[in-house]
KEKE-3310 file (N, C-alpha, C; in steps of 0.2 Angstrom, whole numbers, plus 5000, padded with zeros to 4 digits):
npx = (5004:5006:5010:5004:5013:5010:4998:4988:4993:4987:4974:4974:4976:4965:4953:4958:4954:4939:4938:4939:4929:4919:4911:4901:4906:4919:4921:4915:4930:4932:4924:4928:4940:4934:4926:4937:4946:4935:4935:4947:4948:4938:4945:4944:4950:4954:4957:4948:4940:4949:4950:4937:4936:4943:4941:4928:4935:4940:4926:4919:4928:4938:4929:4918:4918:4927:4916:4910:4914:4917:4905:4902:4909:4901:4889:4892:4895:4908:4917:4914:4920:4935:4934:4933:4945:4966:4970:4975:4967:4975:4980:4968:4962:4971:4973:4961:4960:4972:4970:4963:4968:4978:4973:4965:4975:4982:4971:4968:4982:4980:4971:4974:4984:4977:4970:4978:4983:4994:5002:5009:5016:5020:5024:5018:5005:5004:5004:4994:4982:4985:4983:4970:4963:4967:4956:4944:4944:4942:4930:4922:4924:4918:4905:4903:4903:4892:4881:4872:4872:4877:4868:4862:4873:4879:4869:4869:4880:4879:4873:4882:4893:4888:4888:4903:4908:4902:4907:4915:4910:4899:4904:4907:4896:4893:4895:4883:4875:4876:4877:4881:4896:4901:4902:4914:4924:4926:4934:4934:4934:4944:4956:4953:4956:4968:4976:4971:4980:4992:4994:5000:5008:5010:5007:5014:5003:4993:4995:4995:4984:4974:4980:4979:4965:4960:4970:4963:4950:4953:4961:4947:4939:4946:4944:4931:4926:4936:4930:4918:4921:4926:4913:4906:4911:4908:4894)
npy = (4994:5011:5026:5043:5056:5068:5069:5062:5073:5084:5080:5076:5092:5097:5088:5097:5110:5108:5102:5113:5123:5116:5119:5112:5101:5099:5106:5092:5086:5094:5089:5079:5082:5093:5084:5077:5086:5090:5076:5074:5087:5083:5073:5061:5044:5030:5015:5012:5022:5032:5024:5022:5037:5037:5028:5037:5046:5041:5037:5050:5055:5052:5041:5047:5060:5056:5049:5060:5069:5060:5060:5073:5075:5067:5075:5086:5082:5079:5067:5058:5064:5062:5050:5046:5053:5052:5050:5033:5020:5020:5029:5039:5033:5033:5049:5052:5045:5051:5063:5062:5054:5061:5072:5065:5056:5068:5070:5060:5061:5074:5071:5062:5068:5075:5071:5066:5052:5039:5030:5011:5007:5014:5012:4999:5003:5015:5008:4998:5012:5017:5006:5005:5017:5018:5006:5012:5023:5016:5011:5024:5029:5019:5022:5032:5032:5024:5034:5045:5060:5073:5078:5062:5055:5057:5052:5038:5035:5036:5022:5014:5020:5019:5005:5004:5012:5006:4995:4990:4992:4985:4972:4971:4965:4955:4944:4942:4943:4930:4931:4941:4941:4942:4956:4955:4954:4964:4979:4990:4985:4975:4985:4992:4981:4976:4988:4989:4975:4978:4987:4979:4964:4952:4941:4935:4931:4939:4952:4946:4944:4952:4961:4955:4955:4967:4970:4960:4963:4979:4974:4969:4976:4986:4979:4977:4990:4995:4985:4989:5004:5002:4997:5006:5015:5011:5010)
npz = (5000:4994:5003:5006:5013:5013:5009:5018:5029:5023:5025:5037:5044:5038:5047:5060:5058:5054:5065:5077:5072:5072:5088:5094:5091:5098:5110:5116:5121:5133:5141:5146:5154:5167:5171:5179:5187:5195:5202:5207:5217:5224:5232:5227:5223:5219:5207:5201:5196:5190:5178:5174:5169:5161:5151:5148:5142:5129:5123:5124:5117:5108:5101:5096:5094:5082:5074:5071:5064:5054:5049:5048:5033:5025:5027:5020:5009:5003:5005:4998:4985:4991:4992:4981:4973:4972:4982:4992:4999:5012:5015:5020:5028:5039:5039:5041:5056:5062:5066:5079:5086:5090:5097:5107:5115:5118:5128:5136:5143:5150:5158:5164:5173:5180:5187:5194:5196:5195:5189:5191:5179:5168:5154:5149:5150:5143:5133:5131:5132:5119:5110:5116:5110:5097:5092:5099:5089:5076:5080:5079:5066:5062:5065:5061:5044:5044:5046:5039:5043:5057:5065:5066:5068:5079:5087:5086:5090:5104:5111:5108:5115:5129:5131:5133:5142:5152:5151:5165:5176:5172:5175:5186:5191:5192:5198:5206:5195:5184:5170:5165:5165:5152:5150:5154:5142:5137:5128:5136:5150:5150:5149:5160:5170:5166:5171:5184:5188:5188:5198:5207:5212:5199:5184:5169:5162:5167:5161:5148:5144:5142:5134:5119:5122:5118:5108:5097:5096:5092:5078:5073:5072:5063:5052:5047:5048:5035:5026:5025:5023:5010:5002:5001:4993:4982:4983)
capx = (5000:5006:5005:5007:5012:5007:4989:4989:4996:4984:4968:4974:4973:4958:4951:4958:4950:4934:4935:4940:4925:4910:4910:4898:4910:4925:4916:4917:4934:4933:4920:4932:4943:4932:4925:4943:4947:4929:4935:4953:4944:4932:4948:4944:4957:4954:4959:4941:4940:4954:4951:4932:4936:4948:4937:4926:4937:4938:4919:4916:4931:4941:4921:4912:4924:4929:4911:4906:4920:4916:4899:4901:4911:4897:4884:4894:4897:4916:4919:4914:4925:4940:4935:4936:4953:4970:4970:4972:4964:4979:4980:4962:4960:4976:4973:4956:4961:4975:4968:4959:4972:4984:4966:4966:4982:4981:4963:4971:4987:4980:4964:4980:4987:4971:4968:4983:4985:5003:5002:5016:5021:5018:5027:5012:4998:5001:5003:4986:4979:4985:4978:4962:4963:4965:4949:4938:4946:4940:4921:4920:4926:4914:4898:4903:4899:4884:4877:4873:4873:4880:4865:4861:4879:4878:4864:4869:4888:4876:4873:4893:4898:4886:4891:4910:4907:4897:4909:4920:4904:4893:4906:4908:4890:4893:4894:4878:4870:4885:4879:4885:4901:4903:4905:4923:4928:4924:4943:4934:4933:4952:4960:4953:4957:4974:4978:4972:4985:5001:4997:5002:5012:5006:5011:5015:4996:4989:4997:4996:4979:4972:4984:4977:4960:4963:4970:4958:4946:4956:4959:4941:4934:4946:4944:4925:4924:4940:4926:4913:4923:4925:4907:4903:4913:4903:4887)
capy = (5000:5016:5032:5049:5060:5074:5068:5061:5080:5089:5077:5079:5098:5098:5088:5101:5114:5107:5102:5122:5126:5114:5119:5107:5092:5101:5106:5085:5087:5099:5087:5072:5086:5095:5078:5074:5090:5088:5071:5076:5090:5078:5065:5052:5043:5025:5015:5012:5030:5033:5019:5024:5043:5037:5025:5040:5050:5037:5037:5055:5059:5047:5039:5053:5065:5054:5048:5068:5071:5058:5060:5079:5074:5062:5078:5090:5078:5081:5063:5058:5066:5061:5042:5047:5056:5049:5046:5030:5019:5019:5039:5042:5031:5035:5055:5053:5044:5054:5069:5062:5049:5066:5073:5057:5055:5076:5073:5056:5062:5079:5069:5057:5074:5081:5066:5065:5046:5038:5019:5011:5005:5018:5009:4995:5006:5017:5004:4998:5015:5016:5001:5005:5022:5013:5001:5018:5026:5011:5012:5030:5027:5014:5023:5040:5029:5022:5039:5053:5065:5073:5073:5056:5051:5058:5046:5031:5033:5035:5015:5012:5025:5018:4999:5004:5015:5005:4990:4988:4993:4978:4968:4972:4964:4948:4942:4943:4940:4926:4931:4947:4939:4943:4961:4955:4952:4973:4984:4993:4981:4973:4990:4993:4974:4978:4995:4987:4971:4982:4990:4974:4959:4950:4937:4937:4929:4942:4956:4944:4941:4961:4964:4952:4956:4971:4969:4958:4969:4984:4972:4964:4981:4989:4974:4979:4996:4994:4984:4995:5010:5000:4997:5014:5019:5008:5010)
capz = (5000:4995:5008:5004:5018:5010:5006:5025:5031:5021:5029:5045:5043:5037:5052:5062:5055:5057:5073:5080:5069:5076:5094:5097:5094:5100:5116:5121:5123:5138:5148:5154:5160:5171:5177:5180:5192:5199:5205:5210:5220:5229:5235:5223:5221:5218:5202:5197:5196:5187:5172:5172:5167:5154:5146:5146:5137:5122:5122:5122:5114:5103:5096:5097:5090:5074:5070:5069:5061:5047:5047:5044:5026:5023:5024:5015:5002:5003:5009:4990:4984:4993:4990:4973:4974:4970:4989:4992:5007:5019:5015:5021:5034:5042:5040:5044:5060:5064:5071:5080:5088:5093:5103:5110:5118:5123:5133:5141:5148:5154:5162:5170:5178:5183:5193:5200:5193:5192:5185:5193:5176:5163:5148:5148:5151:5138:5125:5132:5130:5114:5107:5116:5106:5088:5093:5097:5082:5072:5079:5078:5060:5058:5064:5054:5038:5045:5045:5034:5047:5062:5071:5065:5069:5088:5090:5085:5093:5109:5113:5110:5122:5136:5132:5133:5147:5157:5154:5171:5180:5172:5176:5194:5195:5188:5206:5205:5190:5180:5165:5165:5165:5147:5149:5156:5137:5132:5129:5141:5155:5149:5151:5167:5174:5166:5176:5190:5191:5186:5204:5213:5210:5193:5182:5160:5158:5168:5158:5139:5141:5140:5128:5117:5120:5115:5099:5094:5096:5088:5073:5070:5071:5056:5046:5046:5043:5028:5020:5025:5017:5002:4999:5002:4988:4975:4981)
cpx = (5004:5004:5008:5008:5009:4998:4988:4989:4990:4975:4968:4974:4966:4952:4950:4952:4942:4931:4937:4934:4919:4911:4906:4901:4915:4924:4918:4924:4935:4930:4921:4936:4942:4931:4931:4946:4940:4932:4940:4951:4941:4936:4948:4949:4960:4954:4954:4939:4945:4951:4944:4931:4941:4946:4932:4930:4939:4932:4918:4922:4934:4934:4918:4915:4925:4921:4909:4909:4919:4909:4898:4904:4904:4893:4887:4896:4904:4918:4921:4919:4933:4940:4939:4942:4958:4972:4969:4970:4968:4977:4973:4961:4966:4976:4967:4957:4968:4976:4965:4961:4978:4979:4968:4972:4984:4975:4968:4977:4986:4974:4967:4983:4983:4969:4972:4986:4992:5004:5010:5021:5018:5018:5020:5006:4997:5003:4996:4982:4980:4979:4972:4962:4962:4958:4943:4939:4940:4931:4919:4920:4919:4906:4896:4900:4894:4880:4875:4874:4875:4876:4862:4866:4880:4872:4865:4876:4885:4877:4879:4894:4893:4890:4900:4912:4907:4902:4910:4913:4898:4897:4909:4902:4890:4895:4887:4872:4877:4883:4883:4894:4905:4907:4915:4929:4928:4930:4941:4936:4942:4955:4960:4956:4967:4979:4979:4979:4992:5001:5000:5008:5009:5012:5010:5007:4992:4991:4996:4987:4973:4973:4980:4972:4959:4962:4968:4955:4946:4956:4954:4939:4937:4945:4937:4923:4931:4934:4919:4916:4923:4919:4905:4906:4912:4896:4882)
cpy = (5006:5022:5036:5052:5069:5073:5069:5068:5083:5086:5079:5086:5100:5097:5090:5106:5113:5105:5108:5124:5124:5113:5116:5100:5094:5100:5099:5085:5089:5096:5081:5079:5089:5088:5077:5079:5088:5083:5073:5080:5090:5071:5060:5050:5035:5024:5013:5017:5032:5031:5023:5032:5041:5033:5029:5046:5046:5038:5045:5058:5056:5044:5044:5058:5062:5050:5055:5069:5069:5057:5068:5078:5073:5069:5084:5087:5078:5071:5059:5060:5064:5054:5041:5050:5050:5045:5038:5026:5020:5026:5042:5039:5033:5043:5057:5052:5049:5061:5069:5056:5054:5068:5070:5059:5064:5075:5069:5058:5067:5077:5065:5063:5075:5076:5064:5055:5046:5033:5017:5007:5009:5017:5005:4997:5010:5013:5000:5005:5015:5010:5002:5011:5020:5012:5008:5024:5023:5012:5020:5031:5023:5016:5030:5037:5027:5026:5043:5059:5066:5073:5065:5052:5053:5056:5041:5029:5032:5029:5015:5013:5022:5010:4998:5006:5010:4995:4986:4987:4986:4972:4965:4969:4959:4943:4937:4940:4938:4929:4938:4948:4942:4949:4960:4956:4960:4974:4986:4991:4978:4979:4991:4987:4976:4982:4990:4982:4974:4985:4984:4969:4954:4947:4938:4936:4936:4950:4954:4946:4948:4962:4962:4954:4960:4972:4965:4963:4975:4979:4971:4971:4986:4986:4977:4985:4996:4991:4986:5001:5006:4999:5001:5018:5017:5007:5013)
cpz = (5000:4998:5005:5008:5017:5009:5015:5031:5030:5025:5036:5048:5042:5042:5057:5061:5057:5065:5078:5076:5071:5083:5098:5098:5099:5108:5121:5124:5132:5144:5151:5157:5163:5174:5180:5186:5196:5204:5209:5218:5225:5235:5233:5222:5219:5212:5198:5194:5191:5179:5170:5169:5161:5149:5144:5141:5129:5120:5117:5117:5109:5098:5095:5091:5080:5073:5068:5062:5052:5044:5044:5036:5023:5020:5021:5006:4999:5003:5003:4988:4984:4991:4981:4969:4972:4978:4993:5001:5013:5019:5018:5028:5040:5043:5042:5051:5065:5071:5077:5088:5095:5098:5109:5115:5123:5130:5141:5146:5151:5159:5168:5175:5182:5190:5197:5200:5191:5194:5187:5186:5168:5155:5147:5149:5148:5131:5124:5129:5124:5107:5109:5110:5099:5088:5093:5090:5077:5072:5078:5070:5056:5057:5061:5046:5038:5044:5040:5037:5054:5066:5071:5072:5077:5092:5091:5089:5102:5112:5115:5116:5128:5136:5136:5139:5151:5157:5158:5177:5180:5173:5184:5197:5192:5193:5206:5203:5184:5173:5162:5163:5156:5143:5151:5148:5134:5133:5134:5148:5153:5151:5159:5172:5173:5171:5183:5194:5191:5193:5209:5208:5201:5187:5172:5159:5160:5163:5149:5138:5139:5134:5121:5115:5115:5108:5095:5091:5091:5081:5069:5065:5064:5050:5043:5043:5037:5022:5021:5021:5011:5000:4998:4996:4982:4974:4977)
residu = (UNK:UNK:UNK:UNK:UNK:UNK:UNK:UNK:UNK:UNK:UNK:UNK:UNK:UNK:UNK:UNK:UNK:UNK:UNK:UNK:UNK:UNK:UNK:UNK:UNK:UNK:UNK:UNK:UNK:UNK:UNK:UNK:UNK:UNK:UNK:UNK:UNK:UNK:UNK:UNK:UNK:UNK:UNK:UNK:UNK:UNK:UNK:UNK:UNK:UNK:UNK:UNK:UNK:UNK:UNK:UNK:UNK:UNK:UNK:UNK:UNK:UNK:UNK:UNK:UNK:UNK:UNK:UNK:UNK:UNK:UNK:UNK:UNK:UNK:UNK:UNK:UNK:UNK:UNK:UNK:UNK:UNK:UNK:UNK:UNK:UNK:UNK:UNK:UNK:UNK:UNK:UNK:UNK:UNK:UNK:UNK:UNK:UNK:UNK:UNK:UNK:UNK:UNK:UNK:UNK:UNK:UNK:UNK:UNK:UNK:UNK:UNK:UNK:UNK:UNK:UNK:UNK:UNK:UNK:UNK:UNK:UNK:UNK:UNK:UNK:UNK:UNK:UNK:UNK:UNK:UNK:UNK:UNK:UNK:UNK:UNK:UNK:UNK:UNK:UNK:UNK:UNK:UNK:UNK:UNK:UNK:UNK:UNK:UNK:UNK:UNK:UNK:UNK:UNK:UNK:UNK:UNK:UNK:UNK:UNK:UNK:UNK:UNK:UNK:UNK:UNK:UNK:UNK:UNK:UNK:UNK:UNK:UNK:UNK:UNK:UNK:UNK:UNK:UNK:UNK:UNK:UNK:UNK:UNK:UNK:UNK:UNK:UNK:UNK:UNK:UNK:UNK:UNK:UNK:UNK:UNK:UNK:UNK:UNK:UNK:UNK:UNK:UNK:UNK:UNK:UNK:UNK:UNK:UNK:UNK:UNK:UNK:UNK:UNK:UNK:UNK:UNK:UNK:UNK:UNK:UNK:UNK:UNK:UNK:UNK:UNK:UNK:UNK:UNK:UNK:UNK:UNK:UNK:UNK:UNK)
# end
């Protein structure tokens, strides 16, 4: 696969650009980091707390953000275009995702200070975040094409963001009710079990087997929309 850096460059500007111009999506940015001082604020301090604000800032702001993002092309009709360009798929889907991956990684590490969080093994938690980040890339990616528009597309990313959200949480209750158990297999719910065991003693399986999920997940999910953008560019 050939990539241009220049095409790449000039996409990733572009998504800038829009995203300092619709204040509506931008805006999500700013609402883990308030909750993030709010919490600091109040003495929170535990690592359920922690992961749960950071799985929030994927939701509202890694998914959320690149479905708008890709749904606003859709309704301007630009999105066309670009398929149609010399641009080829790595070039869009990498410049598409790009901007939106740099976000990312800004909201996280200033939502990790606000909080006063410090992973005692920082090297493996952020190649976790990371791979989580790709994976909401991927679905926010995948429900911008879904859509035709941005308020469609702030609809439909809705569900996601509570499932993703509410993983660790419905898996804290599977005590309870077993079947619930399932939610254990969500990135969301891996990341947080991940974090958690790096604070104590822990063995290779309890560190492979996250990872893994993980990038599962992150690969299943671009294989799909890659052949969802391809069909969208012959329909």
């Amino acid at each position: 696969m050939n990539l241009s850096m220049t095409r790449i460059q000039a996409i990733f500007m572009k998504d800038y650009k829009e995203f300092v111009r619709n204040y509506a999506v931008s805006i999500m940015a700013l609402m883990p980091l308030i909750l993030a001082f709010g919490f600091n604020k109040m003495g929170i301090s535990d690592i359920q707390t922690y992961l749960m604000t950071i799985n929030i800032v994927f939701s509202l702001v890694t998914a959320y953000v690149q479905c708008c993002l890709i749904a606003e092309e859709k309704e301007k009709k630009t999105l066309r275009s670009l398929m149609l360009s010399p641009a080829t798929l790595g070039d869009i889907l990498i410049g598409k995702s790009l901007f939106v991956l740099v976000l990312s990684s800004a909201v996280v590490a200033l939502t990790v200070y606000l909080l006063g969080y410090k992973p005692a093994n920082l090297l493996l938690l952020s190649i976790a975040l990371l791979l989580s980040a790709l994976f909401y890339i991927g679905i926010g990616t995948f429900c911008g094409l879904y859509t035709k528009t941005i308020m469609e597309a702030s609809v439909i990313i809705l569900p996601v963001m509570f499932i993703f959200i509410g993983g660790p949480m419905v898996f804290a209750m599977s005590e309870a009710y077993p079947i619930l158990k399932i939610a254990e297999w969500l990135p969301s719910t891996q990341l947080s079990l991940l974090a958690e065991v790096l604070e104590g003693n822990y063995s290779s399986t309890d560190i492979i087997i996250p990872f893994v999920t993980i990038l599962l997940w992150t690969i299943l999910t671009w294989l799909v929309t890659a052949f969802f953008y391809k069909k969208r560019m012959v329909d």
